[in-house]
DRENDO-1510 file (C-alpha; in Angstrom, 1 decimal, always signed):
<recs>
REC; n; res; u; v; w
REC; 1; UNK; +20.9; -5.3; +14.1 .
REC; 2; UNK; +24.5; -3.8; +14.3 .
REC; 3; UNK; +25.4; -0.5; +14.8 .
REC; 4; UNK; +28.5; +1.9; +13.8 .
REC; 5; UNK; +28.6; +5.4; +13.8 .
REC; 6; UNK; +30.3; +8.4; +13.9 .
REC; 7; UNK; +33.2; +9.0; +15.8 .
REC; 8; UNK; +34.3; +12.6; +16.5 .
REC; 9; UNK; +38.3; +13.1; +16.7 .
REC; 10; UNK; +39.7; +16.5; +16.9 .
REC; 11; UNK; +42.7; +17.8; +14.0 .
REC; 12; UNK; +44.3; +20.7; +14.0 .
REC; 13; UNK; +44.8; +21.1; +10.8 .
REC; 14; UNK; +42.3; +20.7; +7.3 .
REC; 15; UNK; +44.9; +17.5; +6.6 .
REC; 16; UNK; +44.2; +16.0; +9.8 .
REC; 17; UNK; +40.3; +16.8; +9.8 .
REC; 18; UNK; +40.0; +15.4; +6.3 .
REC; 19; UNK; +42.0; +12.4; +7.3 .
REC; 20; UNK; +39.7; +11.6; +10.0 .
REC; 21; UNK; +36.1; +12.6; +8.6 .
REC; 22; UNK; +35.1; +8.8; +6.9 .
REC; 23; UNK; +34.9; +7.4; +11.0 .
REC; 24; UNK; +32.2; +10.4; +11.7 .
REC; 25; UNK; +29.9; +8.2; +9.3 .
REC; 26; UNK; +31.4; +5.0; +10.8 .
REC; 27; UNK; +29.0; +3.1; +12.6 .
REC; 28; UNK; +25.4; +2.4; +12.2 .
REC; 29; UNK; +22.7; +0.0; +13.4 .
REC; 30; UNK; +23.3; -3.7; +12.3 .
REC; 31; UNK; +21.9; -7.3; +13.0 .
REC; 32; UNK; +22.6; -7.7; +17.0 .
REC; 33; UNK; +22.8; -11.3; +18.1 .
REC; 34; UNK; +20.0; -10.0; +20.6 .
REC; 35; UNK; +17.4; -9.3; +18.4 .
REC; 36; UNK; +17.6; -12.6; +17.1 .
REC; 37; UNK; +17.6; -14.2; +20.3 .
REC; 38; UNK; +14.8; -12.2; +21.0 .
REC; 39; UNK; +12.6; -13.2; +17.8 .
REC; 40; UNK; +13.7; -16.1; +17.0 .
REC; 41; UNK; +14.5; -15.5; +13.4 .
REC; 42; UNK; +18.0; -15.4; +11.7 .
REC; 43; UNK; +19.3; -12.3; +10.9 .
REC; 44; UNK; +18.6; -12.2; +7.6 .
REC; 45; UNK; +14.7; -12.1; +8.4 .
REC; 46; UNK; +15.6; -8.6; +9.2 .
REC; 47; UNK; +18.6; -7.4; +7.2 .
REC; 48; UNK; +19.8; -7.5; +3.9 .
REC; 49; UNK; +23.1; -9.8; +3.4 .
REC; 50; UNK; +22.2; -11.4; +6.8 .
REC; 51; UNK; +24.3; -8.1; +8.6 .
REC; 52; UNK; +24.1; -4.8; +7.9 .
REC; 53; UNK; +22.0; -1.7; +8.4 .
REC; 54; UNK; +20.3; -2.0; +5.5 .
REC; 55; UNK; +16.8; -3.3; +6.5 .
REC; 56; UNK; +14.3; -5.8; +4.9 .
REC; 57; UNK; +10.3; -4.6; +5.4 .
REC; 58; UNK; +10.3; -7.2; +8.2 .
REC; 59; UNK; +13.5; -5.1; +9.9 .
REC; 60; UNK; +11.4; -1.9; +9.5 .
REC; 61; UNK; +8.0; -3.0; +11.4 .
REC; 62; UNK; +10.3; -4.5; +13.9 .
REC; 63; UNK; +12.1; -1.1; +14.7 .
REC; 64; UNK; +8.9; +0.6; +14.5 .
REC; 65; UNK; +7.4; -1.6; +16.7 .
REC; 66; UNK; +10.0; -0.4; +19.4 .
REC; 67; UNK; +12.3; -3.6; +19.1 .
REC; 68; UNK; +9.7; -5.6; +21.3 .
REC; 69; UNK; +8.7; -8.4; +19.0 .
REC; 70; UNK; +9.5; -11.8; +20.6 .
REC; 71; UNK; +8.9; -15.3; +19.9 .
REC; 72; UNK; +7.3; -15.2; +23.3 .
REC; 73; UNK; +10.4; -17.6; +25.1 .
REC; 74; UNK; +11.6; -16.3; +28.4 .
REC; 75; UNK; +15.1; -15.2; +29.5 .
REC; 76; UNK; +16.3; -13.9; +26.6 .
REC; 77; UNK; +19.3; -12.1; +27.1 .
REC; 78; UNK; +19.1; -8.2; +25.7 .
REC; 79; UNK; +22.9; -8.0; +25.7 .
REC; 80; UNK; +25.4; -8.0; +22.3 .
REC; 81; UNK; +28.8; -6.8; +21.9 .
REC; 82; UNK; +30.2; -5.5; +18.3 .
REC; 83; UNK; +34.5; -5.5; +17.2 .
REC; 84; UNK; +36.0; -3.7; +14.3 .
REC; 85; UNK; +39.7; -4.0; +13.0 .
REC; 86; UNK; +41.2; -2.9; +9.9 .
REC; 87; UNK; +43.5; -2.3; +7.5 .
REC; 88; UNK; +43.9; +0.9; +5.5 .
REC; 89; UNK; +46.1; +2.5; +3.0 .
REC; 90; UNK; +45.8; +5.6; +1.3 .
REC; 91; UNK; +47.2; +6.5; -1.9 .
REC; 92; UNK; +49.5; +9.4; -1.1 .
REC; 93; UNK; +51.1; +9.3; +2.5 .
REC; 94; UNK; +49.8; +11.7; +4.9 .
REC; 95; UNK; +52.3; +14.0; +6.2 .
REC; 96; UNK; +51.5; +14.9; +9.1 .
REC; 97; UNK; +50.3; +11.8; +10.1 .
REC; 98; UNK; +46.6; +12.0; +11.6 .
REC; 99; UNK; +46.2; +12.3; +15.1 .
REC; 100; UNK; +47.0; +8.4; +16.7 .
REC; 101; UNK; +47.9; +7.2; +13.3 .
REC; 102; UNK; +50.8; +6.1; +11.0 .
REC; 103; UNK; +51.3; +8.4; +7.5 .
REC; 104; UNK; +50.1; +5.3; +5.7 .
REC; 105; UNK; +49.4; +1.5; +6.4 .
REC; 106; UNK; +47.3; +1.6; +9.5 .
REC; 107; UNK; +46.5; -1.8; +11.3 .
REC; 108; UNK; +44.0; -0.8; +14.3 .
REC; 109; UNK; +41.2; -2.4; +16.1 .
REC; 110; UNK; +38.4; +1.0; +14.7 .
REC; 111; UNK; +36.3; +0.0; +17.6 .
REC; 112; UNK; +34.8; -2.1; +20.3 .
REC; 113; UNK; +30.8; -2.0; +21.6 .
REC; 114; UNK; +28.5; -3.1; +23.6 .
REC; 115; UNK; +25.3; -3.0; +23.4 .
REC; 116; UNK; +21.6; -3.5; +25.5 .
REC; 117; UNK; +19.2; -4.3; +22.7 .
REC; 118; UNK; +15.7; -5.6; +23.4 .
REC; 119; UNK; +12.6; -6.0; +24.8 .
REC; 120; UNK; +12.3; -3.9; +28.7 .
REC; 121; UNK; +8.1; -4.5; +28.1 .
REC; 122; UNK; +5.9; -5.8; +26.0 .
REC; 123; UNK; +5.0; -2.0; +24.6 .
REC; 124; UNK; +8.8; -0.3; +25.6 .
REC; 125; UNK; +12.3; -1.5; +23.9 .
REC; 126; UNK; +15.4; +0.0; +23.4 .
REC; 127; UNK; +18.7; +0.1; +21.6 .
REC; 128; UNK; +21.5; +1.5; +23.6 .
REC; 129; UNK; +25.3; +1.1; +22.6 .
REC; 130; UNK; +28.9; +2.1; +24.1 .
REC; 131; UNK; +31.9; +2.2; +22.1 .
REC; 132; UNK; +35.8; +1.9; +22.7 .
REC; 133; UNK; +37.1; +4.0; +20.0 .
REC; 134; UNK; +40.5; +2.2; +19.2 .
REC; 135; UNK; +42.0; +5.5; +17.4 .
REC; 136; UNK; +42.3; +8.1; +20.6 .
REC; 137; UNK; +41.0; +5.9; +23.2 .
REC; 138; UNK; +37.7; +6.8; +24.7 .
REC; 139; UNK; +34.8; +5.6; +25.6 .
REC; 140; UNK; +31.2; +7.2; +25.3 .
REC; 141; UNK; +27.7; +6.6; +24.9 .
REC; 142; UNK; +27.1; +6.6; +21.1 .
REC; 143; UNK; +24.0; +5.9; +19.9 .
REC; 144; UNK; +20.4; +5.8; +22.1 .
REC; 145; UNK; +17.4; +4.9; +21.1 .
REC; 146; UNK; +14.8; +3.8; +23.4 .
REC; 147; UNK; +10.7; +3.6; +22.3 .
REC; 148; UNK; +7.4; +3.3; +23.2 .
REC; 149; UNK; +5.0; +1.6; +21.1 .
REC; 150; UNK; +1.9; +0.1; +20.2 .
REC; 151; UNK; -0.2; -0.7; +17.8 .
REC; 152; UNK; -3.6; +0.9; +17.3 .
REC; 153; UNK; -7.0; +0.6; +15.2 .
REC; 154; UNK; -7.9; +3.8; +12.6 .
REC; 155; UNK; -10.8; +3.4; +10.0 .
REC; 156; UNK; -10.5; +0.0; +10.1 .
REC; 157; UNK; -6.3; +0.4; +8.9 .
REC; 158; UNK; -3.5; -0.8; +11.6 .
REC; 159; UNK; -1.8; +2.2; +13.1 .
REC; 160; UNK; +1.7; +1.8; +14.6 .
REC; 161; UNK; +1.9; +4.5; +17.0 .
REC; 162; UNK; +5.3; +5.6; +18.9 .
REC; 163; UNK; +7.5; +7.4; +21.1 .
REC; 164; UNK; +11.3; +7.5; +20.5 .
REC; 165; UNK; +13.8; +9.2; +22.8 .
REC; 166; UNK; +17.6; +9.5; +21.1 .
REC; 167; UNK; +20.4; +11.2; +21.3 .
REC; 168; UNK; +20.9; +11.9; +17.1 .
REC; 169; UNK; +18.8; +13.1; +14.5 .
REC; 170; UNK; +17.6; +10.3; +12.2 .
REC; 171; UNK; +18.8; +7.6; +14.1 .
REC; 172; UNK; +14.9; +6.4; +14.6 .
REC; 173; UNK; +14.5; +6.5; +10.9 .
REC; 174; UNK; +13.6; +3.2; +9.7 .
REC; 175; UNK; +14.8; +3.3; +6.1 .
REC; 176; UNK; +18.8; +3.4; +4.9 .
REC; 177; UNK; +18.7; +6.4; +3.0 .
REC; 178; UNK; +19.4; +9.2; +5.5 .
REC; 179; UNK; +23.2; +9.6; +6.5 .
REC; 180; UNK; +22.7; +8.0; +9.7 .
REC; 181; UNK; +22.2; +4.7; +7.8 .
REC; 182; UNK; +22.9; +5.2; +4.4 .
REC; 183; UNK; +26.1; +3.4; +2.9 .
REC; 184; UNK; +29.2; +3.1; +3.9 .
REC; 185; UNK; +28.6; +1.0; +7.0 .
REC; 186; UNK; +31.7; +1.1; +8.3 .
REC; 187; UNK; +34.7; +3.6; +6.6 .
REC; 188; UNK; +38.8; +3.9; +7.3 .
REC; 189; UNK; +39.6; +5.8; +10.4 .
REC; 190; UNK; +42.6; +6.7; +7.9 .
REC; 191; UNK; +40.0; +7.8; +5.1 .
REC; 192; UNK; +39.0; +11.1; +4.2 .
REC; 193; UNK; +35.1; +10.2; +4.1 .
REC; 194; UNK; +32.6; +12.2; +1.8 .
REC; 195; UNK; +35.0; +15.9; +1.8 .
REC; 196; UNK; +36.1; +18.6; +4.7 .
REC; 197; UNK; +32.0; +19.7; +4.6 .
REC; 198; UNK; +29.2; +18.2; +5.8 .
REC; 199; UNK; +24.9; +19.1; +6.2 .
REC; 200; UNK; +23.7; +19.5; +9.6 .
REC; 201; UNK; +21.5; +16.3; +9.4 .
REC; 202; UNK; +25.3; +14.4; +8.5 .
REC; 203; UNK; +26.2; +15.7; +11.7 .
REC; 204; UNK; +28.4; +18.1; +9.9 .
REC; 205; UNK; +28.7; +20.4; +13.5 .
REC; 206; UNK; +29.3; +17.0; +15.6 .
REC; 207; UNK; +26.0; +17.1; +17.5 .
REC; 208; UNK; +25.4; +13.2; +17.0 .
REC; 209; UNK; +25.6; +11.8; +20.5 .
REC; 210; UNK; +25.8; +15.4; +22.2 .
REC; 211; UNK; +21.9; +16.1; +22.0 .
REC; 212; UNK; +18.5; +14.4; +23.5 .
REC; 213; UNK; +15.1; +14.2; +21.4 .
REC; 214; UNK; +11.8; +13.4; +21.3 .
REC; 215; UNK; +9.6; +12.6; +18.6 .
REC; 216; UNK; +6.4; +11.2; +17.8 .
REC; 217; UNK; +5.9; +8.4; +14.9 .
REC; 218; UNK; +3.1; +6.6; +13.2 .
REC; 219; UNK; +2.8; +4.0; +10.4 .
REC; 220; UNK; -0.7; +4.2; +8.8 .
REC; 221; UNK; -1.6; +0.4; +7.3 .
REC; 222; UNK; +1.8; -0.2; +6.3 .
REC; 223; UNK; +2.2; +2.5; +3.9 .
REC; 224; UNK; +2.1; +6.2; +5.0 .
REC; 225; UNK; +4.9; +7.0; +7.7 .
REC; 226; UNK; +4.9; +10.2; +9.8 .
REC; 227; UNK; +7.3; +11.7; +12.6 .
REC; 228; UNK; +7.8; +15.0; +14.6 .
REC; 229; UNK; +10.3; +15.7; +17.0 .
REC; 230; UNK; +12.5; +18.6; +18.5 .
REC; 231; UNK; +16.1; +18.0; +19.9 .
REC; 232; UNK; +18.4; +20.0; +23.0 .
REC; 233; UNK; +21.7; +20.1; +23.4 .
REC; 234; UNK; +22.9; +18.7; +26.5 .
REC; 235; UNK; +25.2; +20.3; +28.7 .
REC; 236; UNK; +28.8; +20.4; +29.0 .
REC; 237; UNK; +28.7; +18.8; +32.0 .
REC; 238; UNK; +26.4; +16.4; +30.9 .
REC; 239; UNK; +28.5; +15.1; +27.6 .
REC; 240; UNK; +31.3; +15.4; +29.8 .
REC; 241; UNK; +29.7; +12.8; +32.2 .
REC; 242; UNK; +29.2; +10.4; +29.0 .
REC; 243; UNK; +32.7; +10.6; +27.9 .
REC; 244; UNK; +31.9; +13.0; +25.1 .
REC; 245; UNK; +34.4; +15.8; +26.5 .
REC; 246; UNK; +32.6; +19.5; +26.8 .
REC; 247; UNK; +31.8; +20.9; +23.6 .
REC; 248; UNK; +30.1; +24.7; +23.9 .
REC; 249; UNK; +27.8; +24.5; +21.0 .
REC; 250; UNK; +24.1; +24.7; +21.9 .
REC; 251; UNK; +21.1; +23.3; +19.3 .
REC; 252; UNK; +17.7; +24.9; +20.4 .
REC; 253; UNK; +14.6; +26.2; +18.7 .
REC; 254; UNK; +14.4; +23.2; +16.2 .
REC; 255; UNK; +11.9; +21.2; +14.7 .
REC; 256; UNK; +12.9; +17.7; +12.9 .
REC; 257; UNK; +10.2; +16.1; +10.5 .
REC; 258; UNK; +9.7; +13.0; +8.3 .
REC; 259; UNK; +7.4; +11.9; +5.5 .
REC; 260; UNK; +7.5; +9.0; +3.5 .
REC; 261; UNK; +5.2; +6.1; +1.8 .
REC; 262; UNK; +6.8; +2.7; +1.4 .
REC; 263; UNK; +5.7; -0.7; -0.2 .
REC; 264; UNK; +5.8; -4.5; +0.9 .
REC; 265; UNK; +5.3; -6.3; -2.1 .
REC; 266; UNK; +6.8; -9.2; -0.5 .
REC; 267; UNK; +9.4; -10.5; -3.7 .
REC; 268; UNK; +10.0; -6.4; -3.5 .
REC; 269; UNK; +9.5; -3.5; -1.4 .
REC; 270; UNK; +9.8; +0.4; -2.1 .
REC; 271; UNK; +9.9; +3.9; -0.5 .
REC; 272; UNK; +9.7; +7.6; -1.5 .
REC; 273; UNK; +10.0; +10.1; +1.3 .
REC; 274; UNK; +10.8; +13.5; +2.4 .
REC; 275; UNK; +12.5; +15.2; +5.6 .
REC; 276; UNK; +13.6; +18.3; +7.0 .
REC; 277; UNK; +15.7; +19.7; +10.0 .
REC; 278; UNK; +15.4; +23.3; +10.9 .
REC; 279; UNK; +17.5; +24.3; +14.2 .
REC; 280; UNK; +19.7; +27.3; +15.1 .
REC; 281; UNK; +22.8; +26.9; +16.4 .
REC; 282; UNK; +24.9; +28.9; +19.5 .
REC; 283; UNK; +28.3; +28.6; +18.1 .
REC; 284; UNK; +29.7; +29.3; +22.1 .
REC; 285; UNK; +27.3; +29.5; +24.9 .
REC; 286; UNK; +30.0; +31.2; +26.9 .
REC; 287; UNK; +30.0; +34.3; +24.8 .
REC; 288; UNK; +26.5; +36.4; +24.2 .
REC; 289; UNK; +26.6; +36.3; +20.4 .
REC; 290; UNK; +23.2; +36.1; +17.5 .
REC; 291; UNK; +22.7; +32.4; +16.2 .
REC; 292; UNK; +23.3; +30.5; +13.0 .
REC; 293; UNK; +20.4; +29.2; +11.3 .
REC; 294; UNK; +20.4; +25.9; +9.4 .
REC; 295; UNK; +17.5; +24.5; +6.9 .
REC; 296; UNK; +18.2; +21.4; +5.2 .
REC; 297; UNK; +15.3; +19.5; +3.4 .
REC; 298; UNK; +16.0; +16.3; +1.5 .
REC; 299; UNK; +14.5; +14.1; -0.5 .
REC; 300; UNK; +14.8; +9.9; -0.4 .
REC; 301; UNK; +14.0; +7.1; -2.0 .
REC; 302; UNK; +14.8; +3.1; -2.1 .
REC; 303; UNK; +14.1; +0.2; -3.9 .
REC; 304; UNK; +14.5; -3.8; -2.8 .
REC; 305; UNK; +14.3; -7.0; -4.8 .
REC; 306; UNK; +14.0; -9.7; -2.3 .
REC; 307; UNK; +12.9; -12.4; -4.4 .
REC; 308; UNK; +13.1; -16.0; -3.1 .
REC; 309; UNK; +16.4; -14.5; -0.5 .
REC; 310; UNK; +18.8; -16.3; -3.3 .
REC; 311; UNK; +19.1; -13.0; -5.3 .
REC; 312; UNK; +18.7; -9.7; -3.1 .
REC; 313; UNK; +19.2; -6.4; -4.6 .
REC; 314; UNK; +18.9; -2.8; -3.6 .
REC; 315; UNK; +19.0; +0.5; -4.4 .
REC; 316; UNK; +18.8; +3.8; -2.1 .
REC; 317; UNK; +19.0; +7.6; -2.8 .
REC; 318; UNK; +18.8; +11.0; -0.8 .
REC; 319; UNK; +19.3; +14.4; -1.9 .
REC; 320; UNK; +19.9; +17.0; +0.7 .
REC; 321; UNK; +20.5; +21.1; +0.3 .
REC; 322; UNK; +20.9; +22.8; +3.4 .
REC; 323; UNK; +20.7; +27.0; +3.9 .
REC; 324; UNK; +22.8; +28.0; +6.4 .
REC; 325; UNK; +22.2; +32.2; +7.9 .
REC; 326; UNK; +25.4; +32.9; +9.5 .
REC; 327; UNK; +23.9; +35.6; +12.7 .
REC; 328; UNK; +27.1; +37.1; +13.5 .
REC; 329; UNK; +27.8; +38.1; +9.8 .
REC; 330; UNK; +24.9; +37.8; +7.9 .
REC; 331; UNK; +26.3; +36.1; +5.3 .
REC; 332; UNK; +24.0; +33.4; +3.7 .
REC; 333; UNK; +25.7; +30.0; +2.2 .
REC; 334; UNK; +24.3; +26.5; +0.4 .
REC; 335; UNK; +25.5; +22.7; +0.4 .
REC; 336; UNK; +24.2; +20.2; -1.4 .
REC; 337; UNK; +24.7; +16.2; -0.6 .
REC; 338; UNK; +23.9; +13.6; -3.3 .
REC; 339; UNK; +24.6; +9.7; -2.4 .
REC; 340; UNK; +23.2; +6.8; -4.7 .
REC; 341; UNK; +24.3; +3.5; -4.1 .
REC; 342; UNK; +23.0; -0.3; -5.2 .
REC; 343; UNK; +24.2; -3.5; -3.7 .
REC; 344; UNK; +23.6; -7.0; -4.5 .
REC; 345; UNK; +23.9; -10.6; -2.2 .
REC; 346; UNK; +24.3; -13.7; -3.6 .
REC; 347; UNK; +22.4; -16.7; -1.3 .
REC; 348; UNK; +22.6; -13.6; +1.6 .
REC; 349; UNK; +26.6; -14.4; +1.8 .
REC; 350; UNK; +28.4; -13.0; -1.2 .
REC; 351; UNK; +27.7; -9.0; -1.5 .
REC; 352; UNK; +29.0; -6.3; -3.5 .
REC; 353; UNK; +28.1; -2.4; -3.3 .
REC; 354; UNK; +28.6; +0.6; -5.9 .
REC; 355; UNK; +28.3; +3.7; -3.7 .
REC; 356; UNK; +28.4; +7.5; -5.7 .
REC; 357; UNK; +28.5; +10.4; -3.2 .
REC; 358; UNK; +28.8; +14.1; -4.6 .
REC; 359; UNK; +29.2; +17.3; -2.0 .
REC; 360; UNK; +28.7; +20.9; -3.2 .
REC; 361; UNK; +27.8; +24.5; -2.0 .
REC; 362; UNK; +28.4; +27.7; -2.3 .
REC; 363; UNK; +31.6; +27.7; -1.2 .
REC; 364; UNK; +33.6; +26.1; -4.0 .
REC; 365; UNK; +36.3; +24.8; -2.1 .
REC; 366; UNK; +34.0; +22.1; +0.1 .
REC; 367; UNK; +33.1; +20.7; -3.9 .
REC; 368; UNK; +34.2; +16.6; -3.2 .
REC; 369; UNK; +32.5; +13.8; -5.3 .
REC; 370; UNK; +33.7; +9.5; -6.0 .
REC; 371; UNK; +32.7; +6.6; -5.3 .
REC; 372; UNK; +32.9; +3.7; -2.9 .
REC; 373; UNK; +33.7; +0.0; -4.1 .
REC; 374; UNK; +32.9; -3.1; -1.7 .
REC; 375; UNK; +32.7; -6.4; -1.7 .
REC; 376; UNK; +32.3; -8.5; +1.4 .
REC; 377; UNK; +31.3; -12.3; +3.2 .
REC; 378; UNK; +29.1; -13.0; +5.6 .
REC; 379; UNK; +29.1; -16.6; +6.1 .
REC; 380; UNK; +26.8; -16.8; +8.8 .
REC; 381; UNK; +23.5; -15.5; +10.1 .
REC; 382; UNK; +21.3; -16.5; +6.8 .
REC; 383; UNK; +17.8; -18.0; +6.8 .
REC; 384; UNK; +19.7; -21.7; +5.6 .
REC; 385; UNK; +20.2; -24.2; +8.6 .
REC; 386; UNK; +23.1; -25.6; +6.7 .
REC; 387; UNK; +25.4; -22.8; +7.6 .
REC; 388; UNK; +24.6; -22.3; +11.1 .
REC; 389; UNK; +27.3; -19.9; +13.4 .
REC; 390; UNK; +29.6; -22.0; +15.2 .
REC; 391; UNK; +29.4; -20.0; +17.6 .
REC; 392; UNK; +26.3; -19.6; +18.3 .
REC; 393; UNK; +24.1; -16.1; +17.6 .
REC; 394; UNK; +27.2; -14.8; +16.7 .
REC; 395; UNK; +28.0; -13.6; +13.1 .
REC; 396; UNK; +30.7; -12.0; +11.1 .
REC; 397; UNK; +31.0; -9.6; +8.1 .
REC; 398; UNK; +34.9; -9.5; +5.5 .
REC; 399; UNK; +35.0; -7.0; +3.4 .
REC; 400; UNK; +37.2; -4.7; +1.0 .
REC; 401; UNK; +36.3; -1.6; +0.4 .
REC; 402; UNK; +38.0; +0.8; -1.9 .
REC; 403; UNK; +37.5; +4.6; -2.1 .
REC; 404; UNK; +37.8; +6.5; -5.6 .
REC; 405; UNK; +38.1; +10.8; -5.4 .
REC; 406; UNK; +37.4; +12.4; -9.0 .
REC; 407; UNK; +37.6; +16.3; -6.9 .
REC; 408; UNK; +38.4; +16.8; -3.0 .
REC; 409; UNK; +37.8; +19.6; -1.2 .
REC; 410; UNK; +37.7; +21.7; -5.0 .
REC; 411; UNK; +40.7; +20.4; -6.1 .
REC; 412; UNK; +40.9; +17.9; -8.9 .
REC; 413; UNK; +44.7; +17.5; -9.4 .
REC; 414; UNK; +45.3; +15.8; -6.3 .
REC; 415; UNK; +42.1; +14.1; -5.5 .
REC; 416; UNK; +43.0; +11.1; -6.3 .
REC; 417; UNK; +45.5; +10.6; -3.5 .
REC; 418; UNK; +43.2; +10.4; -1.0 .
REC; 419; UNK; +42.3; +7.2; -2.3 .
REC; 420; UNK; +41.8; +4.6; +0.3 .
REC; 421; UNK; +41.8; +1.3; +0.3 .
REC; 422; UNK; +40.0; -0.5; +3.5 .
REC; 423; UNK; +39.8; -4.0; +4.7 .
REC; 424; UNK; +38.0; -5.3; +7.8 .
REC; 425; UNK; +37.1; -7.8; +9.5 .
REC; 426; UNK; +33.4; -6.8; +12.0 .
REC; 427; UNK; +31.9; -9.6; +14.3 .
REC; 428; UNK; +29.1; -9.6; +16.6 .
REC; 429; UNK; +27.9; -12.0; +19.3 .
</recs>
């Protein structure tokens, strides 16, 4: 299970923040080498394509389960590492150039991770990853995620029970419909992502890796999921010591929640759900000033055909609207995030995703909507022994992904030279 995720870079100027937005939703949890080790099974036992995020029903009770299933064989080695490079090209030249890049035609290495995922006991596992960003050159902690778990008896219906402590809001979930883990797995660190605006829950204010949480999950026979947690924002000194830098912002007084029902049918699986984040926000700790006051609720749903593995298919939705109570004005504001995509995988090697993604509020000018063209190979990592890694429990993902803008940032005229075209090439072992 693989992981990418966002990657905060500071622009000062709207160009160079828009230019730099797709690698905030870069990087998300994908098939380590580890876990396999661990279990036994090919990657594809727990991911869709044999690779990414996206997970099968097996994938979910495995995460759930606090990443401690095993095949029961000793010295298994919890350790992975992850590499990134690219190619992008943007229709327009960007003048300025974004921070660390070229005005167009950017070869770069997007990033480099390693990663302790595993088993620590037979009821405690955890996922823990540290990335190189190849664009400005640090290194940080990016995503945590370490869980208690067990598995108990209620009315005669299994009850998976949990703890999870992590450092960014939705990065527990289990399903690939909250930003988090929601397509695209990987973006340009040239791109201009999903608009200059962003929800709370997409990490539009850059607390992903900046905060700690707790929550408490359960899984009621297979079908009815639950979670309730609260996050805090660390200190400066404390991101600072992580390689974040020292951002002033402070999350407190929030409560983060998560309802959904979901469906093994085996040849198919299914989920409806529903989840909410209400926090308030200290813009500057430093300075004694009233708090802004977010909402966002959203709603989520995904569908699978697995069929015999030859012919997998999927299709995942979220809605999200977010109120925002700005304390030092008063002034009350909306945004909305839509994202549907469907992908299919040919013999869990050949894929191709359609991705739509639509961004509105009441601020006209954050109005962005497109969509997001892939297609990529993963020769490796499937459930056939006649394509085994040579190297291994490693594995490998090609891919080409093209971005399409119909309106960015409100304007329709020039939307379409943000385009971006993106090719990379993303190995694990």
């Amino acid at each position: 299970m693989f992981f990418l995720k966002k990657i905060k870079l500071t622009a000062a100027t709207l160009l160079k923040l828009t230019a730099l937005s797709a690698t905030l939703c870069a990087t998300q949890s994908f098939a380590m080498p580890s876990f396999a080790r661990q279990t036994g099974m090919d990657c594809s036992g727990c991911h869709i394509g044999a690779f990414g995020p996206q997970l099968t029903p097996a994938g979910v009770l495995f995460k759930l389960n606090g990443y401690t299933d095993s095949d029961g064989a000793a010295g298994k080695n919890p350790l992975s590492a992850m590499v990134v490079a690219s190619f992008s090209k943007t229709k327009a030249n960007q003048t300025p150039a974004p921070d660390n890049l070229k005005e167009n035609n950017n070869f770069k290495i997007d990033q480099a991770s390693i990663f302790y995922a595993g088993k620590i006991t037979d009821n405690i596992g955890a996922f823990v990853q540290v990335t190189h960003n190849g664009v400005d050159h640090s290194t940080s902690l990016d995503e945590l995620d370490v869980r208690y778990a067990r598995t108990l008896e209620l009315g005669g219906k299994d009850v998976i029970a949990g703890v999870s402590v992590n450092n960014n809001p939705g990065v527990q979930d289990p399903f690939n419909t909250l930003p988090v883990w929601s397509f695209p797995f990987t973006s340009s660190p040239a791109g201009f992502g999903t608009g200059p605006a962003s929800t709370l829950i997409n990490d539009g204010l850059g607390v992903a890796g900046r905060v700690i949480g707790t929550s408490a999950y359960a899984l009621f026979d297979k079908s009815i999921y639950a979670e309730l947690g609260t996050y805090k924002s660390m200190s400066p000194r404390g991101q600072y010591l992580l390689g974040l830098g020292e951002d002033q912002q402070r999350l407190g007084g929030n409560t983060y929640w998560r309802l959904a029902w979901m469906k093994d049918q085996k040849s198919q699986a299914f989920h409806v759900g529903l989840f909410g984040w209400k926090a308030s926000v200290e813009p500057d700790r430093t300075v004694s000033a009233p708090k802004d006051n977010y909402r966002d609720l959203g709603i989520d749903a995904s569908y699978q055909f697995l069929g015999t593995r030859e012919h997998v298919a999927t299709v995942n939705f979220s809605h999200v609207k977010e109120s925002k109570d700005e304390g030092a004005t008063g002034l009350n504001s909306t945004l909305k995030e839509t994202r549907l995509n469907a992908s299919y995988h040919y013999n869990q090697t050949w894929g191709g995703t359609v991705g739509l993604f639509s961004t509105r509020g009441s601020d006209p000018t954050v109005a962005t909507n497109g969509a997001i063209l892939q297609a990529d190979w993963t020769p490796w990592g499937k459930e056939s022994a006649s394509a085994p890694s040579p190297f291994g429990s490693a594995n490998v993902r090609l891919g080409a992904q093209y971005w399409i803008y119909n309106k960015f940032a409100g304007d329709t005229t020039t939307a379409k030279d943000h385009n971006t075209l993106y090719l990379f090439a993303w190995t694990s072992f």
